[in-house]
N, C-alpha and C positions, 0 to 999 in steps of 0.2 A: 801425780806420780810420773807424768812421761814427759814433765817438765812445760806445760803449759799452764800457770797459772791462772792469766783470766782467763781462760777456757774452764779452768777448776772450780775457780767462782762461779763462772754461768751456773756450771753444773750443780755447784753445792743450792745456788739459788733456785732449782729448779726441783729441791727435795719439799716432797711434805713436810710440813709444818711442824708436828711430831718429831722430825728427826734432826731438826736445827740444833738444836742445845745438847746430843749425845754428845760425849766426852770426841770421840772419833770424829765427827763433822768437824766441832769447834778446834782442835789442832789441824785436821785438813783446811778450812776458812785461815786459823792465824798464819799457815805455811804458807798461804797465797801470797797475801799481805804482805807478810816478811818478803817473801823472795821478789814482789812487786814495791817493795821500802812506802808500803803503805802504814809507814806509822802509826798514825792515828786511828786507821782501821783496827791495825794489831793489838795497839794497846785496849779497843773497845773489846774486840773476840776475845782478848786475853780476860779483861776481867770478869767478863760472862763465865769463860771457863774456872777462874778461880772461884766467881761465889759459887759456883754449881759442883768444884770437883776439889774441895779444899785437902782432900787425900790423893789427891794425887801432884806427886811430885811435878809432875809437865807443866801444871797450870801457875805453880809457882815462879818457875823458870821462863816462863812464855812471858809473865806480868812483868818481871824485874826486864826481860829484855826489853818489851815493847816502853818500859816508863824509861828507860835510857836516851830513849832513840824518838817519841812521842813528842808533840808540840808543847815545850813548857816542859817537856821531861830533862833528866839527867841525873849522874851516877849517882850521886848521893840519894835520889829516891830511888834508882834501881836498887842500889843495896838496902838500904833501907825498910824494902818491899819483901826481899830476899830472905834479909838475916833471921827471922822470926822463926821460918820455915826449919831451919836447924831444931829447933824445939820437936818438932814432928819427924824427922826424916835427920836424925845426925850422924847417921852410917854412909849417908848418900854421897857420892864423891863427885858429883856435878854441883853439887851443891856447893862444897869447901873449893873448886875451882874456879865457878863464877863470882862468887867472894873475894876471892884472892884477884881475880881481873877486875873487881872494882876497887877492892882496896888499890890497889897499884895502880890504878887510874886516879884513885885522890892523892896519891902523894904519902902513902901508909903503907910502905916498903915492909916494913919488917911484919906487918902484920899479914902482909900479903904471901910472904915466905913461909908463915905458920901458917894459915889456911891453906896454901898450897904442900905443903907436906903433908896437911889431913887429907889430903884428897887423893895423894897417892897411898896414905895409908889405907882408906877406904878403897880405891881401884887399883886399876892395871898402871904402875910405874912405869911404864914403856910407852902405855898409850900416852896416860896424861903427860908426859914429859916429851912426848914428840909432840903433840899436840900445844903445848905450850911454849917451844921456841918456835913454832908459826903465828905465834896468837901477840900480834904487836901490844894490847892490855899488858901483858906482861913482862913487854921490854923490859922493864926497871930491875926486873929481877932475872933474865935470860943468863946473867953471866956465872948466878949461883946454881940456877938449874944442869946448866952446861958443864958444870963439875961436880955434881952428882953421880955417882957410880952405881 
C-alpha cells in the first residue's frame, strides 16, 4: 500500500501460515507481482486465488490478467479463462470491459464494441469511457468511443 512491493512480499511472507490463502493476502501477494511484472508469480497467486475464491469476481480478473502476460501465456487464453466468468457475474462491467480489451487485441472489432457497450451499460459511462481512450487494448475502437455522447 505505500508503494513498496518487495517489502510487501517480505511482509506477506512473514505471515502465519493460516493466513496465506485468505482471499486479502492472495490479491495483496498478486498486486506485488503485478506491479514487480512478476508474471509467473502472478499467474501462480492468481490461480491459487481462483481455486479457493471462484465467487469472487477479483480472482477471475487477476487469472485472465496474469495468463496474458504469463510465460507461454496470451490473449486468446486470457479471454478464454475470462469469458466463462459472465455466466456467474453478467451485471459486472469489468467484466464486459476486459472482454472488450481482449477482443480488440485479437482483431474482433465489432465484438469488442458490443462488449464494450455492456460494460458501460452495467457501469459508470464516464468512468469506463475515460478509462478506455487511455487504455491502448482498445485503440481499434477509440474513434467510436470518442463519438459517443
Amino acid at each position: 500500500m505505500l508503494g513498496d512491493p518487495v517489502e510487501a512480499l517480505a511482509e506477506l511472507d512473514r505471515l502465519p501460515d493460516g493466513y496465506s490463502h485468505r482471499m486479502e493476502i492472495l490479491t495483496l501477494r498478486w498486486s506485488a507481482c503485478t506491479a514487480l511484472r512478476r508474471w509467473d508469480d502472478a499467474w501462480t497467486v492468481a490461480n491459487a486465488q481462483w481455486s479457493r475464491y471462484p465467487e469472487a469476481v477479483e480472482s477471475w480478473i487477476h487469472r485472465s490478467y496474469a495468463a496474458r502476460r504469463h510465460t507461454g501465456g496470451s490473449i486468446p487464453e486470457a479471454f478464454g479463462l475470462l469469458e466463462p466468468a459472465l455466466e456467474r457475474f453478467p451485471a459486472e462491467p469489468i467484466l464486459h470491459y476486459n472482454l472488450a480489451c481482449y477482443l480488440a487485441r485479437m482483431g474482433r472489432e465489432e465484438e469488442a464494441w458490443l462488449r464494450f457497450r455492456r460494460a458501460l451499460e452495467f457501469g459508470d459511462p464516464i468512468e469506463f469511457r475515460t478509462m478506455a481512450l487511455a487504455d491502448d487494448d482498445l485503440k481499434p475502437i477509440w474513434g467510436r468511443i470518442a463519438l459517443m455522447s
